[in-house]
C-alpha positions in Angstrom: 0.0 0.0 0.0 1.2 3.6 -0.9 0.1 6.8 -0.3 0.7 9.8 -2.1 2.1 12.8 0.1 0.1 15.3 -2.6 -2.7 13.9 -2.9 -5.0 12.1 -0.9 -4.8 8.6 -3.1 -4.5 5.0 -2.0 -2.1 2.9 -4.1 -2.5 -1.1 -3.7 0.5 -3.0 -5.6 2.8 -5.6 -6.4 5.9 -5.3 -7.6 5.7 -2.1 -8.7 2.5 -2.7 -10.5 -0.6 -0.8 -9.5 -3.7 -2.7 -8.8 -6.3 -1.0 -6.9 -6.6 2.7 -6.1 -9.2 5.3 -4.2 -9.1 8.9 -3.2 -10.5 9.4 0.1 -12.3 13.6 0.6 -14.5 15.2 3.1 -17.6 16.0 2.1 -19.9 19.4 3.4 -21.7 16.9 5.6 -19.9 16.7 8.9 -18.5 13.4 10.0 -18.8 12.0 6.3 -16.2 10.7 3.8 -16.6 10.2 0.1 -14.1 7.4 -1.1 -14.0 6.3 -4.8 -12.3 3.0 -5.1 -10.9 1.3 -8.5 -9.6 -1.9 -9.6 -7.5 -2.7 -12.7 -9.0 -4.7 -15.4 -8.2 -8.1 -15.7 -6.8 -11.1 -13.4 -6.1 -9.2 -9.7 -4.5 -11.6 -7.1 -7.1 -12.4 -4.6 -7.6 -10.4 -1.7 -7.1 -7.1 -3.6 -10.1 -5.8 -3.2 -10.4 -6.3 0.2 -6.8 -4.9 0.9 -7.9 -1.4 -1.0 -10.9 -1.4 1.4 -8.7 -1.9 4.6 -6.8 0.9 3.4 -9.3 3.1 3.1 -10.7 2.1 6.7 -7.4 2.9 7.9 -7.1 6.1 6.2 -7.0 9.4 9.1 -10.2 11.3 7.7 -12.1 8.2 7.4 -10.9 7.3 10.9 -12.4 10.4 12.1 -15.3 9.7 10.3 -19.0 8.5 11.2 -19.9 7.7 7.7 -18.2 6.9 4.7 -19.8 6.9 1.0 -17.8 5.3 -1.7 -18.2 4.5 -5.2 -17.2 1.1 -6.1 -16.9 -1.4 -9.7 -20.8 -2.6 -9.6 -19.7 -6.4 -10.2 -17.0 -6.3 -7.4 -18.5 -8.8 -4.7 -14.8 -8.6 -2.4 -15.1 -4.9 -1.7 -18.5 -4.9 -0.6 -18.2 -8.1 1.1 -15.2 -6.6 3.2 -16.8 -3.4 3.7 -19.8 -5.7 5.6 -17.3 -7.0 7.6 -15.6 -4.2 8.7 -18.6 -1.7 9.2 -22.2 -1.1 10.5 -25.6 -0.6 9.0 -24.2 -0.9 5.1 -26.7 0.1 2.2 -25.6 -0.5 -1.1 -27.7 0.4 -4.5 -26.3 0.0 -8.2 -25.8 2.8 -10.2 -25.3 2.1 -13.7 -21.8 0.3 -14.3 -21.1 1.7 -10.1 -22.3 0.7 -6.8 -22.7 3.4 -4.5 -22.2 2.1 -0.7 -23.0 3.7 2.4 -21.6 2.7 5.8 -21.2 3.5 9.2 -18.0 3.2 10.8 -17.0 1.0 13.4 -14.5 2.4 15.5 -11.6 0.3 17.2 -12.0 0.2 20.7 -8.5 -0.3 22.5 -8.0 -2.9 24.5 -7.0 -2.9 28.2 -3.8 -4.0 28.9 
């Protein structure tokens, strides 16, 4: 996983090879993120779509978040699979060749030691 310094994008790949990318923004509702999340065409290792979506989870403003919105590849069952795993109350509704996802976030609770 990379992260630009200039811009707020999420690179997933291997061996210098990009796979998967999103771009993670604040939106003008307060406590919501908008994350757009891509996936090369053709054969993708498994797990990649679930590794872009843990870095977007993991990403500071979406940390800070309550919600987060994304855009995702309609026939990408991974991404939305791992976003059901790793967040509440998820609503997801196509949008032509898209599926738009909403999701509460579910915040890490730290662990007494």
């Amino acid at each position: 996983m990379t992260r630009s310094a200039d811009r707020p994008t999420i690179l997933i790949e291997t061996n210098g090879h990009t796979l998967a990318t999103a771009e993670v923004r604040p939106t003008d509702v307060a406590g919501v993120v908008h994350t757009d999340l891509h996936v090369e065409s053709g054969h993708l290792p498994a797990g990649t779509g679930a590794r872009l979506v843990d870095a977007v989870l993991a990403h500071p403003d979406v940390d800070h978040a309550d919600r987060i919105l994304a855009t995702m590849p309609l026939g990408d069952v991974e991404m939305l699979e791992r976003v059901r795993e790793r967040c509440g109350e998820v609503e997801a509704h196509a949008a032509g060749a898209t599926k738009l996802v909403e999701a509460r976030v579910k915040h890490q609770v730290p662990t007494p030691r």
